[in-house]
Backbone as a chain_set.jsonl record, in Angstrom:
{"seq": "XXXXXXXXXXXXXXXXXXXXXXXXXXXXXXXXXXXXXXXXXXXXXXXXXXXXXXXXXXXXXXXXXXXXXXXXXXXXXXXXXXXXXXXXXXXXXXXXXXXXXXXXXXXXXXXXXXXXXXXXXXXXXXXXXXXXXXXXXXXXXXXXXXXXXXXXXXXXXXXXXXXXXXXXXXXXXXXXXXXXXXXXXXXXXXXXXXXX", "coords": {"N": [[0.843, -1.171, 0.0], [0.063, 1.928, -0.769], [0.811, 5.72, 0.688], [-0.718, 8.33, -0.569], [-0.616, 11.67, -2.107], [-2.877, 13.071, -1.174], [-3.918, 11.384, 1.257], [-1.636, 12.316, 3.264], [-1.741, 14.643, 2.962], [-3.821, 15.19, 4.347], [-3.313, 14.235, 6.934], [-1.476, 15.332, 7.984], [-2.528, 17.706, 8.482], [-4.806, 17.002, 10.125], [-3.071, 16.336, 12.45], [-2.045, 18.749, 12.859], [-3.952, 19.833, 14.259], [-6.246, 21.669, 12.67], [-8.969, 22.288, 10.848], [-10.405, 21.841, 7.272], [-11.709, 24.402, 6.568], [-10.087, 26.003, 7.922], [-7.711, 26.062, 7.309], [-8.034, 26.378, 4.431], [-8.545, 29.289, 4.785], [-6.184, 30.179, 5.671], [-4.666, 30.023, 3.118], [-5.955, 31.036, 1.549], [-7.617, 30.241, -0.552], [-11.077, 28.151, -1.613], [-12.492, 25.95, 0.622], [-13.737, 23.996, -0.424], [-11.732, 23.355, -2.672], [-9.822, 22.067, -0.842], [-10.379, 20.229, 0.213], [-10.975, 18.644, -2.43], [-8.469, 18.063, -2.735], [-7.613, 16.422, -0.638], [-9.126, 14.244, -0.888], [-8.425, 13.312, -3.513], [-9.264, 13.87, -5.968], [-7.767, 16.121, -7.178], [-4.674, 18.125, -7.525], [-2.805, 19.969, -6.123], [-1.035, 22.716, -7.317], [2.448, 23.712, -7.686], [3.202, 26.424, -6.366], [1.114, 26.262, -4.712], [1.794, 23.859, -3.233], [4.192, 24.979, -1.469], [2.765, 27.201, -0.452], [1.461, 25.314, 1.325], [3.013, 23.632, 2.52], [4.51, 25.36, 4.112], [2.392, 26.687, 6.219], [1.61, 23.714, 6.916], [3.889, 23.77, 8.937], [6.059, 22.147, 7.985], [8.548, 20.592, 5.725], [8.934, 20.761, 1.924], [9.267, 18.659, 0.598], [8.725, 16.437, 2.349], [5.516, 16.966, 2.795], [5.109, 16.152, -0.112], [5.772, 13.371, -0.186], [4.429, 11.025, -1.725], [4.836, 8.582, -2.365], [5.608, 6.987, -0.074], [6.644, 3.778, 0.805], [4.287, 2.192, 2.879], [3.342, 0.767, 6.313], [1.418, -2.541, 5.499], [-0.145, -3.746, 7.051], [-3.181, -4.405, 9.188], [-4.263, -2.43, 10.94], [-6.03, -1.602, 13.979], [-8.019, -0.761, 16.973], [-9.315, -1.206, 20.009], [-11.712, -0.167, 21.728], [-12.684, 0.127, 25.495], [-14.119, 0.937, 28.102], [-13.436, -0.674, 30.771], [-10.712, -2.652, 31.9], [-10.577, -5.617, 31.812], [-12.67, -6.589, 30.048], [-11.221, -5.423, 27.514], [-9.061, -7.26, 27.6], [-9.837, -9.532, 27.243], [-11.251, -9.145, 24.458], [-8.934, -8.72, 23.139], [-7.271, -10.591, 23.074], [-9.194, -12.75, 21.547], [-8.84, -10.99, 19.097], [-6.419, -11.464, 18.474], [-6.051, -13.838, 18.603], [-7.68, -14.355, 15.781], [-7.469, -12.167, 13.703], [-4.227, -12.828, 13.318], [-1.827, -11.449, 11.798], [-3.046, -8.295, 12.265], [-2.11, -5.348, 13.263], [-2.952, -3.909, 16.578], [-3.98, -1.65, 18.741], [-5.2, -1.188, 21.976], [-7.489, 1.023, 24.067], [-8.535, 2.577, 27.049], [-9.558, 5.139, 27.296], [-11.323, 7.397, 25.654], [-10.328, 9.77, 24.441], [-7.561, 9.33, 24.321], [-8.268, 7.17, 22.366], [-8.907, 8.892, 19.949], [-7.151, 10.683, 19.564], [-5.205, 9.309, 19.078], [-6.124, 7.779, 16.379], [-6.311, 10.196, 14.346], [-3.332, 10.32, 13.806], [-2.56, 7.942, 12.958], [-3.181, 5.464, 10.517], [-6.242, 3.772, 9.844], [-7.927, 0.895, 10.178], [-10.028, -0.263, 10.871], [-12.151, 0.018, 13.948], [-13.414, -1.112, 16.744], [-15.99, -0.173, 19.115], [-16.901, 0.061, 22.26], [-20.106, 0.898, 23.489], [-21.588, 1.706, 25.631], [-19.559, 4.057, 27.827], [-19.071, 5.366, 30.552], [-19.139, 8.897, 31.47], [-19.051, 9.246, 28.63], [-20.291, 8.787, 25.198], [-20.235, 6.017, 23.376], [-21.568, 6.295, 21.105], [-21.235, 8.877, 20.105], [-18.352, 8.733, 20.075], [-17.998, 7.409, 17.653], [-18.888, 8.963, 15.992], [-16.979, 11.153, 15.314], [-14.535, 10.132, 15.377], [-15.682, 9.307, 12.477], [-15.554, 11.53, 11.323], [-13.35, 12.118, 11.508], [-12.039, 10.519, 9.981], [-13.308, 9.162, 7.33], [-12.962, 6.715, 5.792], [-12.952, 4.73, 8.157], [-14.01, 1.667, 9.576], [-16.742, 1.221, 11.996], [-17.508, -0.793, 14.535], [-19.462, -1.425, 16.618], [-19.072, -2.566, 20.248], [-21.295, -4.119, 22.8], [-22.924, -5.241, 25.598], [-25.374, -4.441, 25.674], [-28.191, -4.51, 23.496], [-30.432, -3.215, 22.93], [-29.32, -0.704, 22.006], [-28.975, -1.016, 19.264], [-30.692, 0.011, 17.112], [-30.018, 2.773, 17.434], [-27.025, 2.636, 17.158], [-26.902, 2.348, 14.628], [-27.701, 4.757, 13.269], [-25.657, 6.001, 13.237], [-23.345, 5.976, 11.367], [-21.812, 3.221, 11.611], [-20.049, 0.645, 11.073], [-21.095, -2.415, 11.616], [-22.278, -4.147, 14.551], [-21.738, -5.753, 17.64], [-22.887, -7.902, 20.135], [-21.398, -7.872, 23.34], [-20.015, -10.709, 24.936], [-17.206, -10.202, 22.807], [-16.294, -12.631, 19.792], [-14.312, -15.088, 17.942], [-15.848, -15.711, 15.755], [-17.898, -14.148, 15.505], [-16.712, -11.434, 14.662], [-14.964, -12.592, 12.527], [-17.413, -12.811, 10.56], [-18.056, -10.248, 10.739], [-15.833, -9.19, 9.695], [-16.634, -9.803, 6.794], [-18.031, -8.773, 6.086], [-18.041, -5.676, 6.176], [-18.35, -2.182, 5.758], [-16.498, -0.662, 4.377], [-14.314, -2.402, 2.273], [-11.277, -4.307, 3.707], [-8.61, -5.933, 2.348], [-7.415, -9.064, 2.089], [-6.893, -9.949, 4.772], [-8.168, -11.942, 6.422]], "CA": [[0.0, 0.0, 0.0], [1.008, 3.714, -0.831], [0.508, 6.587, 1.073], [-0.878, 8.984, -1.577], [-0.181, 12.935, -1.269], [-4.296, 13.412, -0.319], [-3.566, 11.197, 2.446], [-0.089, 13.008, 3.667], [-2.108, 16.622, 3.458], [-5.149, 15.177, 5.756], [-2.741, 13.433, 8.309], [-0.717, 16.412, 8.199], [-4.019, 18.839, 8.583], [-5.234, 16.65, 11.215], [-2.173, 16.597, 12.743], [-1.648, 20.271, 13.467], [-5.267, 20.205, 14.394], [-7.143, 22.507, 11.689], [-10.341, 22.053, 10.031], [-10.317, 21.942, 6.238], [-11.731, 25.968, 6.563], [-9.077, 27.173, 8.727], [-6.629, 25.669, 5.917], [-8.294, 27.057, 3.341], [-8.432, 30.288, 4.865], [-4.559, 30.336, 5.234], [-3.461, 29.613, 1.785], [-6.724, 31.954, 0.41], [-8.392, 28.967, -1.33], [-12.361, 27.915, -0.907], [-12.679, 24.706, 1.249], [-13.919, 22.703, -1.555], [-10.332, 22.884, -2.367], [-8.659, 21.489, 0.219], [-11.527, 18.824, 0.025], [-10.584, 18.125, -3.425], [-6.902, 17.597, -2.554], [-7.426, 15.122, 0.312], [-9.918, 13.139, -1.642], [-7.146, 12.959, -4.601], [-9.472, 14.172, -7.204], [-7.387, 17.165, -7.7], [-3.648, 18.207, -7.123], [-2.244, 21.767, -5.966], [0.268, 23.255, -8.016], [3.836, 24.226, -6.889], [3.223, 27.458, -5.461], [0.412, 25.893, -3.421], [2.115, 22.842, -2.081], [5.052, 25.593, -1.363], [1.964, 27.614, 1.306], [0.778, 24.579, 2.112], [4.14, 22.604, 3.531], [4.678, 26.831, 5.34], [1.238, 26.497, 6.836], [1.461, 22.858, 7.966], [4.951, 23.605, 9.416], [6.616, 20.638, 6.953], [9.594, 20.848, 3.819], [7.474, 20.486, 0.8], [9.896, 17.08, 0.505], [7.665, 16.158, 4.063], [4.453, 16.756, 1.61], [5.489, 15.253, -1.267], [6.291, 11.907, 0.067], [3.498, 10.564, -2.58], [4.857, 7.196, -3.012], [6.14, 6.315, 0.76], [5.909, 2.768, 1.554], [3.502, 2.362, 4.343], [2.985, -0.842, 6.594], [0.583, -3.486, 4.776], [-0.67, -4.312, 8.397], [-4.24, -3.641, 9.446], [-4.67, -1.38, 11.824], [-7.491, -1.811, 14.489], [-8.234, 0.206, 17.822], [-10.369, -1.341, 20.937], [-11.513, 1.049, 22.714], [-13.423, -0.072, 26.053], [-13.567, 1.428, 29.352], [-13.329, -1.952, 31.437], [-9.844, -3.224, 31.03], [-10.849, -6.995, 31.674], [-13.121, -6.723, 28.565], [-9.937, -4.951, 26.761], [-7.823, -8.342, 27.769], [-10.328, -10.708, 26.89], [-11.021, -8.82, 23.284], [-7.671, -8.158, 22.146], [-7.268, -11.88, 23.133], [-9.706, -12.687, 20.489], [-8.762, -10.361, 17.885], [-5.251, -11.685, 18.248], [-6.05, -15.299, 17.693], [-8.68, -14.623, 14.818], [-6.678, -12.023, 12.919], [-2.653, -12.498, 13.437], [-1.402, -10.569, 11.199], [-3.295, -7.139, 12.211], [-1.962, -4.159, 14.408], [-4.387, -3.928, 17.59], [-3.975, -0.691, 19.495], [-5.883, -0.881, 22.843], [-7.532, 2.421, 24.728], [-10.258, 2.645, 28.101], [-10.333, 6.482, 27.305], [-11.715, 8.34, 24.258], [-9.461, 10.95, 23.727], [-6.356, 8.797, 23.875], [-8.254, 6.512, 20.712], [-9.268, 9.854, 19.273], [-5.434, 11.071, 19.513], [-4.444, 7.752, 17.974], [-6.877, 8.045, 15.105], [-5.228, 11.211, 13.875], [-2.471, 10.119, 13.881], [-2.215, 6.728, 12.413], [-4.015, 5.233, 9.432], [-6.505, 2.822, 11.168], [-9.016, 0.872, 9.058], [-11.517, -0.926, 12.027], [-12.327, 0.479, 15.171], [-14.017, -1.763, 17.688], [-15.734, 0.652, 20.251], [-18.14, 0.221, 23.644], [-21.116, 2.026, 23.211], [-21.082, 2.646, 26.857], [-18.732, 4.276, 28.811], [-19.374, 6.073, 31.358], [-19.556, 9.641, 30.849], [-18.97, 9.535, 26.934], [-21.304, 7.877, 25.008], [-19.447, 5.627, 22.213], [-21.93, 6.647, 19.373], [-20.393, 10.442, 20.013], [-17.179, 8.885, 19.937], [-18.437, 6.716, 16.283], [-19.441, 10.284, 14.937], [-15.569, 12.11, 16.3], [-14.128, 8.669, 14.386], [-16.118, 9.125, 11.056], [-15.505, 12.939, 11.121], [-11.744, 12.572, 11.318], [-11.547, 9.535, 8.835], [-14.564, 8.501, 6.79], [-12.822, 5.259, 5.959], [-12.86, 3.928, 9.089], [-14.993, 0.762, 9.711], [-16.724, 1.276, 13.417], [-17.85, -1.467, 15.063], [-19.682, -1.159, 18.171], [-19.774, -3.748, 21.408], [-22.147, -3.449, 24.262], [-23.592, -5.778, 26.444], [-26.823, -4.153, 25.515], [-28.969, -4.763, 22.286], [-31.225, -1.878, 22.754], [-28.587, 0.44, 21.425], [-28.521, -1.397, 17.838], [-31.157, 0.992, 16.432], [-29.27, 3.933, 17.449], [-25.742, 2.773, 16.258], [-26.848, 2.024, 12.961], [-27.919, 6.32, 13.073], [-24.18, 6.997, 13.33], [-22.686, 5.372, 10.034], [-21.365, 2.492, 11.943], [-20.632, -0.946, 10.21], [-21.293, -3.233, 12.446], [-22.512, -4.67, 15.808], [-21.49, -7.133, 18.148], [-23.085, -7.63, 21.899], [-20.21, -8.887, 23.921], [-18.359, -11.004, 24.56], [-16.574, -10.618, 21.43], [-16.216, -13.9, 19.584], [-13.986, -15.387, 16.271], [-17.291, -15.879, 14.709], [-18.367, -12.519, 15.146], [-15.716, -10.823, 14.16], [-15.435, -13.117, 10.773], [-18.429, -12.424, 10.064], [-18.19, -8.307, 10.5], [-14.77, -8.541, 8.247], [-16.838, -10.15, 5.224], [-19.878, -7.274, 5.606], [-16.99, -3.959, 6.137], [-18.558, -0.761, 4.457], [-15.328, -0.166, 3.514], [-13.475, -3.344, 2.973], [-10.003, -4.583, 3.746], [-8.641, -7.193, 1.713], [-6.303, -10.066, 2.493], [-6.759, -10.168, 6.091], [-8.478, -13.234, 7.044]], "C": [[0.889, 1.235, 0.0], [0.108, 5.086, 0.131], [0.146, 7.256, -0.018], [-0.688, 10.441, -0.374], [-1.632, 13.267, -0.258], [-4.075, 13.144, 1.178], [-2.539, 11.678, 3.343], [-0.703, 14.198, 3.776], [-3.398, 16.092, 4.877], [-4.192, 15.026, 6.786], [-2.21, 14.37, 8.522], [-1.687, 17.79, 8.85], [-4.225, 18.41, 9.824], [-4.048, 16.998, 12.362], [-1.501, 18.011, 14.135], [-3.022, 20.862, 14.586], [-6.417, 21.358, 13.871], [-8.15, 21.917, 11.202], [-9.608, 22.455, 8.163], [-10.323, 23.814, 5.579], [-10.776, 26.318, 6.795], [-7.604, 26.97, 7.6], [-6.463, 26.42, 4.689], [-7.926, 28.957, 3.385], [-6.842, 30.737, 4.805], [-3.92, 30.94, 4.467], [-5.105, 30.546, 0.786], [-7.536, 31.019, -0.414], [-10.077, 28.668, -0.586], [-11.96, 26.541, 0.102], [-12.6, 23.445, 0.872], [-12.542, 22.091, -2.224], [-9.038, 21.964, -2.189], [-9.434, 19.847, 0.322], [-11.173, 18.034, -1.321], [-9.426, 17.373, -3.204], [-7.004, 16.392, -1.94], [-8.584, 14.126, -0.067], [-9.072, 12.505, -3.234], [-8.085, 13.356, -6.051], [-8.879, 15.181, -7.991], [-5.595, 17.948, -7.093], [-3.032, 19.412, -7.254], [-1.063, 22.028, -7.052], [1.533, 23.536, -7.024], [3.722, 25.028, -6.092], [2.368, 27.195, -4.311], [0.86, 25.053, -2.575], [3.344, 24.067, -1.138], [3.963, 26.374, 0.524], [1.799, 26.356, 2.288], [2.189, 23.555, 2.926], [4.109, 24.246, 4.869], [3.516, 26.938, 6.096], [0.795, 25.399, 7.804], [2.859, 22.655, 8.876], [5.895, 22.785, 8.979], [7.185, 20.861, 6.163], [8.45, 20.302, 3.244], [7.862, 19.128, 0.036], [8.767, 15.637, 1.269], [6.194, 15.615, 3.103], [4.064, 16.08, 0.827], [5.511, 13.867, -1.302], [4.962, 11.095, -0.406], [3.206, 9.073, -2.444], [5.744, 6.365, -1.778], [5.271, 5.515, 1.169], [5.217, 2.654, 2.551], [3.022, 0.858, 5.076], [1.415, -1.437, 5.879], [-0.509, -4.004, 6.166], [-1.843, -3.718, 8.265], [-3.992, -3.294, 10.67], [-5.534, -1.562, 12.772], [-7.057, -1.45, 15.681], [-9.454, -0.642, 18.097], [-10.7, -0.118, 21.826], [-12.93, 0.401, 23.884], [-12.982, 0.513, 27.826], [-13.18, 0.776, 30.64], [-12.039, -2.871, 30.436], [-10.02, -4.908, 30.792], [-11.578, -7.499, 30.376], [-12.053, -6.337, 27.638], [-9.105, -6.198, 26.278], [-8.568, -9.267, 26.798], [-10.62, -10.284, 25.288], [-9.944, -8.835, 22.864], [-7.139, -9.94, 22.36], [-7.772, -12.97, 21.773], [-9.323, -12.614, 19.034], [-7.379, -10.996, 17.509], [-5.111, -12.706, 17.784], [-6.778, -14.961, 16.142], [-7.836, -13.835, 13.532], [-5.231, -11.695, 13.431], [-1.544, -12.03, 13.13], [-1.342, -8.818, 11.942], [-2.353, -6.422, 13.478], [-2.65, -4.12, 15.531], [-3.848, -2.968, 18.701], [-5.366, -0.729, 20.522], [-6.141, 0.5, 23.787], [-8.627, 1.859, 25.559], [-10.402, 4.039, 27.946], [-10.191, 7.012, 25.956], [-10.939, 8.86, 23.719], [-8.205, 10.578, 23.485], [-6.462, 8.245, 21.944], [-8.493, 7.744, 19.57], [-7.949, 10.313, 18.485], [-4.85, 10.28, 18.046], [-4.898, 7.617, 16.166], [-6.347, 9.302, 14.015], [-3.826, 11.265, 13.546], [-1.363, 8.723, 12.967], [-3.745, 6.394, 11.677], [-4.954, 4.118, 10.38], [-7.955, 2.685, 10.547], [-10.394, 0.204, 9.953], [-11.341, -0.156, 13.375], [-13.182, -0.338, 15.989], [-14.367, -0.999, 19.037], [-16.986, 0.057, 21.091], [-18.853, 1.634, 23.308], [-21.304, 2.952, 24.622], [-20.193, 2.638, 27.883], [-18.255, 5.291, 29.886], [-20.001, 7.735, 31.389], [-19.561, 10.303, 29.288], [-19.966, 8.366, 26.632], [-20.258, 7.629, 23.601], [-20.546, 6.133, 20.842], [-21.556, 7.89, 19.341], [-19.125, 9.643, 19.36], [-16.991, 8.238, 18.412], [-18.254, 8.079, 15.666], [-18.017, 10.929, 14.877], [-15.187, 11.088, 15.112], [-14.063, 8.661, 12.874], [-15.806, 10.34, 10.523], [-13.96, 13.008, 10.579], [-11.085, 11.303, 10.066], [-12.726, 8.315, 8.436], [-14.615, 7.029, 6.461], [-12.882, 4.153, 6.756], [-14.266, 2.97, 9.259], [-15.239, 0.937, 11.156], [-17.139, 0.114, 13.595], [-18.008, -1.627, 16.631], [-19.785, -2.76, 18.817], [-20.147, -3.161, 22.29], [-22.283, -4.779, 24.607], [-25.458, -5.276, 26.312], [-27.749, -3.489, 24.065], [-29.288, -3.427, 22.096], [-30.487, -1.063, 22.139], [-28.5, -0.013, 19.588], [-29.489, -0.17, 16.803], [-30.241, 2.601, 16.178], [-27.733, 4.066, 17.093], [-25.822, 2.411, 15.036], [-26.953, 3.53, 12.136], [-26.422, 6.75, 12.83], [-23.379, 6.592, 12.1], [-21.9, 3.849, 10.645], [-21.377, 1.267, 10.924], [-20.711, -2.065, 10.331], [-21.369, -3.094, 13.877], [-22.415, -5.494, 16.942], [-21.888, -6.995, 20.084], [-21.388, -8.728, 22.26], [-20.662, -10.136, 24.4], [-17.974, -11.306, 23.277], [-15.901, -12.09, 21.15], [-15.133, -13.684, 17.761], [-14.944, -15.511, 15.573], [-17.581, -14.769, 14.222], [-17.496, -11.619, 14.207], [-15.249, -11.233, 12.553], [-16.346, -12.499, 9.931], [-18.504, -10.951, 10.099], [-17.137, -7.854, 9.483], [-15.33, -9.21, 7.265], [-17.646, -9.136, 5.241], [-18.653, -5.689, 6.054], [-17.995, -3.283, 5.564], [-17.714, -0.592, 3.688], [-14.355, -1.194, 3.667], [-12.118, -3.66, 2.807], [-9.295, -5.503, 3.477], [-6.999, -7.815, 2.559], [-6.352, -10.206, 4.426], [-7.252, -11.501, 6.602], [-8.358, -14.588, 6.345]], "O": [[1.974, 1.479, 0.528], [-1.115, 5.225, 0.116], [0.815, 6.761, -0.925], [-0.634, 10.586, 0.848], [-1.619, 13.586, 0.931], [-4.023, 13.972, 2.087], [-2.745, 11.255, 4.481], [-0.298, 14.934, 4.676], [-3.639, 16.599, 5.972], [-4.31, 15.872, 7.672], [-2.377, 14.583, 9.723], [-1.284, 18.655, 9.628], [-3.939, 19.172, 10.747], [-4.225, 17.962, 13.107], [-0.998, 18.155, 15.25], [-3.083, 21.827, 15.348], [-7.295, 21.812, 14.605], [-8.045, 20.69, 11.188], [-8.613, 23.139, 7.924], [-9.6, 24.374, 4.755], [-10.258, 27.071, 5.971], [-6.737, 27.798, 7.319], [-5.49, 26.891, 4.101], [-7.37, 29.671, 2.55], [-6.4, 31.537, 3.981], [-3.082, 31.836, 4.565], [-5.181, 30.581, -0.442], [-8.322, 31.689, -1.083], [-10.328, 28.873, 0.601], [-10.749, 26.321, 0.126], [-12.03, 22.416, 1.236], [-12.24, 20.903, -2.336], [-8.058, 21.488, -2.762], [-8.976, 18.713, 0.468], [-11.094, 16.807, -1.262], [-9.365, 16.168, -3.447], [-6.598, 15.362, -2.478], [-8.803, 13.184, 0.695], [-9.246, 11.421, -3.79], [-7.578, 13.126, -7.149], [-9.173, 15.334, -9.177], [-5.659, 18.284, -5.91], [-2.735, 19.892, -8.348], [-0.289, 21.132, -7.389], [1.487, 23.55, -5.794], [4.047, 24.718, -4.946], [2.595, 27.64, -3.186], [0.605, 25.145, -1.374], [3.258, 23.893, 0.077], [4.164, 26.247, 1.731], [1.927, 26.307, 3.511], [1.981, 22.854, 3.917], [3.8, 24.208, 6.06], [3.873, 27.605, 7.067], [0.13, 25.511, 8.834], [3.025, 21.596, 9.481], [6.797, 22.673, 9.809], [6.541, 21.542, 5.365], [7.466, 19.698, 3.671], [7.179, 18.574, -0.825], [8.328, 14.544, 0.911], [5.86, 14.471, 2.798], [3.007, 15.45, 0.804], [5.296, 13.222, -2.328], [4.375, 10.486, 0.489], [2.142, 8.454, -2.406], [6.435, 5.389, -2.07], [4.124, 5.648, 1.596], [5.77, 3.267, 3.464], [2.433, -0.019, 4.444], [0.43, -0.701, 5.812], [-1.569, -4.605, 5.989], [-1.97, -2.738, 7.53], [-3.424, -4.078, 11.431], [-6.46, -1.928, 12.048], [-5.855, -1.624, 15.88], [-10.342, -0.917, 17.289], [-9.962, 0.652, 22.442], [-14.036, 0.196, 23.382], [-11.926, 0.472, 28.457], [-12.669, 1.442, 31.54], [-12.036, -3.393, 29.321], [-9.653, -5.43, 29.739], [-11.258, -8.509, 29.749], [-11.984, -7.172, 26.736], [-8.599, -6.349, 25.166], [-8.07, -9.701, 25.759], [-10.181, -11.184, 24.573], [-10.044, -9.074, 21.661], [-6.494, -10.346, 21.393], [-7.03, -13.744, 21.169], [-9.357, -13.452, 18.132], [-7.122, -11.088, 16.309], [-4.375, -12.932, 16.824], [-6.153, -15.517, 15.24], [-7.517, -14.476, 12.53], [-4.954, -10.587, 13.889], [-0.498, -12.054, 13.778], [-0.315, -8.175, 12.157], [-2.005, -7.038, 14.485], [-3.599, -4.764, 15.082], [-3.241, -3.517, 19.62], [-6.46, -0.388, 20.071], [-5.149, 1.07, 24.243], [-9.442, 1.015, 25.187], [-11.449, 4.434, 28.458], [-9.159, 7.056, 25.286], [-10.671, 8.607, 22.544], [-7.555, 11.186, 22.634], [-5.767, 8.451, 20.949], [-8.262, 7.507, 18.385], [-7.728, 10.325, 17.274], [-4.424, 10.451, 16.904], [-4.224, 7.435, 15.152], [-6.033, 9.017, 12.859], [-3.28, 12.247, 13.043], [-0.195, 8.61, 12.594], [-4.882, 6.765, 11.971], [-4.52, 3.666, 11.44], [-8.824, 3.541, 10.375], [-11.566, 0.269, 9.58], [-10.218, 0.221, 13.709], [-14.272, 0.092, 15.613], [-13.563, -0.98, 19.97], [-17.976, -0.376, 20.501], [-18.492, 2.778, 23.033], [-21.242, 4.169, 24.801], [-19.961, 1.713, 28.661], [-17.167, 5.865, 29.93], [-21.222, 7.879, 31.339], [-19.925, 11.412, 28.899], [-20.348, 7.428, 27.333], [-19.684, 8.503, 22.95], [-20.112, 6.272, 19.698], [-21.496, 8.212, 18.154], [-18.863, 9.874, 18.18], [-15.911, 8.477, 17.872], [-17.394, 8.211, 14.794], [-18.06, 11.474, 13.774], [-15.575, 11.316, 13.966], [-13.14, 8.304, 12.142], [-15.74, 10.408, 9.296], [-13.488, 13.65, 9.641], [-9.992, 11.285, 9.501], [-12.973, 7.199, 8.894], [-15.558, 6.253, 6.618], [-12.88, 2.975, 6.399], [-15.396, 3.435, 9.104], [-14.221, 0.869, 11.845], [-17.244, -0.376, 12.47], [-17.189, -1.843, 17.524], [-20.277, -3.764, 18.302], [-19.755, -2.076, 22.721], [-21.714, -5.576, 23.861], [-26.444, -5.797, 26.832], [-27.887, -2.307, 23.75], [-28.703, -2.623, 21.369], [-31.231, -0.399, 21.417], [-27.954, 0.749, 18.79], [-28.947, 0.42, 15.868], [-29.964, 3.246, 15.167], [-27.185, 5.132, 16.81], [-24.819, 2.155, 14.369], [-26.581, 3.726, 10.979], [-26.129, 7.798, 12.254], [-22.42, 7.364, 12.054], [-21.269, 3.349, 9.714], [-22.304, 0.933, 10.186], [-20.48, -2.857, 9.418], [-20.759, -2.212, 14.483], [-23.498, -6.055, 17.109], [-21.371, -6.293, 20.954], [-20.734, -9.648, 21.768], [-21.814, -10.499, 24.162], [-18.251, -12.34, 22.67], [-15.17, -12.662, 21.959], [-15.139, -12.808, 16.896], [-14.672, -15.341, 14.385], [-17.591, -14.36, 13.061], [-17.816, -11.241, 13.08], [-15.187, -10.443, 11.611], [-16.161, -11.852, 8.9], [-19.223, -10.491, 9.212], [-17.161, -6.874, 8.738], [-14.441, -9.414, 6.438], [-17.932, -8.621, 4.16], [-19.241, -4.608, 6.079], [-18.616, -3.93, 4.722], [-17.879, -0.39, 2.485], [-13.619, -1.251, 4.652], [-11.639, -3.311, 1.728], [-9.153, -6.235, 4.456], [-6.063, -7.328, 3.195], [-5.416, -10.754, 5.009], [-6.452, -12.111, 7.311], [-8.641, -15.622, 6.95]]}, "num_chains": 1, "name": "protein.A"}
């Protein structure tokens, strides 16, 4: 897999922590823009990548890096606020897929952090956790990287109507199982090949 530049200006955007506006406003450009760029339908010219490395603080080498290799690994983020459920999932995920990455969090803003930061194609989150409610933290998730596959666990059904409202792409009551989990990487929204 390649990093493309789209992806290198979002991570870089995100990064600094800007909105697509506050970017735009910068470098004088509409929004749509900067939206174009990090969707790859459209590619700045010289003088723009030139604001745009001086804007995200970055050589325009930094920018550029179009065609850097990037790990082949999947990616995936538990996020639950009960570490004993944490152990016993990542337990799971580890036998079922052995290949993948598996970044564990019990607080939001750490997986939030993480998400920004690193490419990260499943998310496995608790719907509840205490005072955050995981379909906020689904919506925070989808906001900062549309690709991401969520996948909520609860202990409690009742919430399936209301995480299907958040773009989520899948469901699983706990205790997370190899079955389950099979079965949520053949139905992805957005899917990830070669993994299982």
């Amino acid at each position: 897999m390649y990093i493309s530049f789209a992806e290198t200006l979002r991570r870089l955007r995100l990064k600094k922590d800007i909105s697509q506006q506050q970017l735009a406003d910068l470098i004088h450009v509409q929004r749509s823009t900067i939206a174009s760029w990090e969707t790859g339908r459209r590619i700045p010219d010289a003088a723009m990548i030139s604001q745009l490395s001086e804007c995200l603080g970055v050589d325009v080498a930094t920018l550029l890096r179009s065609s850097e290799k990037c790990d082949k690994t999947l990616n995936i983020i538990l996020l639950d606020d009960e570490r004993i459920i944490l152990e016993g999932g990542l337990s799971v995920l580890k036998d079922t897929l052995p290949t993948a990455e598996i970044s564990c969090f019990t607080e939001p803003d750490d997986a939030i952090r993480f998400v920004k930061e690193n490419k990260v194609q499943i998310a496995f989150v608790d719907i509840e956790m205490g005072r955050v409610s995981g379909l906020d933290i689904c919506k925070e998730l989808l906001r900062i990287d549309p690709h991401i596959n969520v996948i909520f666990l609860t202990a409690f059904s009742q919430y399936a109507l209301d995480a299907w409202k958040t773009g989520a792409c899948g469901f699983i009551e706990k205790p997370l199982s190899a079955d389950d989990i099979r079965w949520q990487m053949a139905h992805l929204r957005r899917p990830v090949g070669g993994v299982l």
